[in-house]
PANU-704968 format. One record per residue (C-alpha): residue in one letter; x, y, z. Coordinates in steps of 0.02 Angstrom, whole numbers. Layout:
<atoms>
<atom res="A" c1="X" c2="Y" c3="Z"/>
...
</atoms>
This chain:
<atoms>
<atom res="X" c1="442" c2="1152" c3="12"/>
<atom res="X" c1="305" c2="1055" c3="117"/>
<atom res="X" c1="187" c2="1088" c3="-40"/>
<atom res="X" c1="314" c2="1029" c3="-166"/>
<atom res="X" c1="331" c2="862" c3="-30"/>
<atom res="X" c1="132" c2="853" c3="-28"/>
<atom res="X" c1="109" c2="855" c3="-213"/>
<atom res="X" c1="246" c2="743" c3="-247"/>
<atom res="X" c1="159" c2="612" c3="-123"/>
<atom res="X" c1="-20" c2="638" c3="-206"/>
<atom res="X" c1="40" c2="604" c3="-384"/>
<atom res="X" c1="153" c2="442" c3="-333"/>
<atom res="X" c1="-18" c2="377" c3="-233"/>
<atom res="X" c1="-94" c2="401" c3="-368"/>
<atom res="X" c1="36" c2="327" c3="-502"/>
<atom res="X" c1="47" c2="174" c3="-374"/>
<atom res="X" c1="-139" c2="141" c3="-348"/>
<atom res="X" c1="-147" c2="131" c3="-546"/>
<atom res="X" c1="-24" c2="-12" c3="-567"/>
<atom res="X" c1="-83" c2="-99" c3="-442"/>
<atom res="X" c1="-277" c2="-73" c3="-514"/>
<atom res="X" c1="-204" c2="-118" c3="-683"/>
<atom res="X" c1="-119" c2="-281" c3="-619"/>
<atom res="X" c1="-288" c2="-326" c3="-509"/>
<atom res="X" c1="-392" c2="-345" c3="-647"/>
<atom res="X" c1="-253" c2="-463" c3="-749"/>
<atom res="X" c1="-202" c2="-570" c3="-599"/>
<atom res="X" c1="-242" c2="-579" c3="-408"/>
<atom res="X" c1="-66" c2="-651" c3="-356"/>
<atom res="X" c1="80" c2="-516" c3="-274"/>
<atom res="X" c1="155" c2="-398" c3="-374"/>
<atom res="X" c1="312" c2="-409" c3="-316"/>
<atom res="X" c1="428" c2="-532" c3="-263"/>
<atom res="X" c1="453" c2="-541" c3="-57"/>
<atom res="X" c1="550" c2="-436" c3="20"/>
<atom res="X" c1="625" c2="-400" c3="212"/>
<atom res="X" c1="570" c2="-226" c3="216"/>
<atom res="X" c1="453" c2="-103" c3="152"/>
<atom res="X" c1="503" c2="23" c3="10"/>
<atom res="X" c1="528" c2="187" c3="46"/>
<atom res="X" c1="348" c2="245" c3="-35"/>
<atom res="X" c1="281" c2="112" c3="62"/>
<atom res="X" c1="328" c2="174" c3="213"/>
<atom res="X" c1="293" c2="363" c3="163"/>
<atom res="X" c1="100" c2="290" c3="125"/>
<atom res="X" c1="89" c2="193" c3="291"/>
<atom res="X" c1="137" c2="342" c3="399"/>
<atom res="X" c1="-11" c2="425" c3="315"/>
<atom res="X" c1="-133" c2="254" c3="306"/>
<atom res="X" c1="-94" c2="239" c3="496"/>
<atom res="X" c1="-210" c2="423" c3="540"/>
<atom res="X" c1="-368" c2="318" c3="480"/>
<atom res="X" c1="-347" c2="128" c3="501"/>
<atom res="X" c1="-317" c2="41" c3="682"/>
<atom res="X" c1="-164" c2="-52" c3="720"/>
<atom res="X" c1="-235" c2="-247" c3="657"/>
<atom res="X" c1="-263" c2="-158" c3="486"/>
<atom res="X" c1="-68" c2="-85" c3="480"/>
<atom res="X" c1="-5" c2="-241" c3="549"/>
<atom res="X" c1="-93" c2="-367" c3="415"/>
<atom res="X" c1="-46" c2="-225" c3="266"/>
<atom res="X" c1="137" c2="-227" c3="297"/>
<atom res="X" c1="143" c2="-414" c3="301"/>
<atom res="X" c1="56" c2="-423" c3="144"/>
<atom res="X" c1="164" c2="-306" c3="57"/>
<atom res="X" c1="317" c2="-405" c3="132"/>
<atom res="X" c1="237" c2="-552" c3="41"/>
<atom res="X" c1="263" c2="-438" c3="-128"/>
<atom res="X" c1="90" c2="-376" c3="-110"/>
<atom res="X" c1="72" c2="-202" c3="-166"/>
<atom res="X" c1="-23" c2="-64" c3="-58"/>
<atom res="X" c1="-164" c2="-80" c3="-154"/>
<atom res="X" c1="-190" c2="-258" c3="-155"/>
<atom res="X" c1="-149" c2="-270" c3="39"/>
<atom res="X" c1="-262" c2="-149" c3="71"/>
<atom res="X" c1="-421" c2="-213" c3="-23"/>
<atom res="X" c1="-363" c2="-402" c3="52"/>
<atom res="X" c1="-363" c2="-327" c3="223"/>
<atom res="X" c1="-525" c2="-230" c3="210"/>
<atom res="X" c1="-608" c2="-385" c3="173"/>
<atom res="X" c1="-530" c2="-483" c3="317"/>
<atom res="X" c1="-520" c2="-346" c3="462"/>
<atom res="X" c1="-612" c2="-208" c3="413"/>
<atom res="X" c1="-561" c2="-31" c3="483"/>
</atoms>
């Protein structure tokens, strides 16, 4: 079952990082409209984002995404800003 959880995770990363790639190159503005709390996927792909990135990065991503931001997007923005 953890495999079937695992491979379920690695093809919505992957479907999710291609919308937002596909939206980057039309526009640079959110995504989404803000929101009070992160989606459910969102959360699932901070929990794992957290093991490599220090607390600043996290902190900046989820506001980001708040703003309707999607985890691509934040992520790229707040590589620029904070780094690691």
């Amino acid at each position: 079952m953890h495999q079937q959880i695992s491979l379920d995770m690695k093809h919505l990363k992957n479907h999710y990082k291609n919308v937002c790639i596909i939206y980057k190159m039309i526009n640079n503005k959110p995504l989404y409209k803000p929101k009070k709390q992160l989606s459910i996927l969102q959360k699932r792909l901070m929990k794992e984002h957290k093991k490599h990135h220090s607390k600043e990065h996290l902190k900046l991503m989820k506001e980001l995404m708040l703003e309707g931001y999607c985890f691509q997007q934040a992520h790229d923005i707040t590589m620029k800003k904070i780094g690691k």
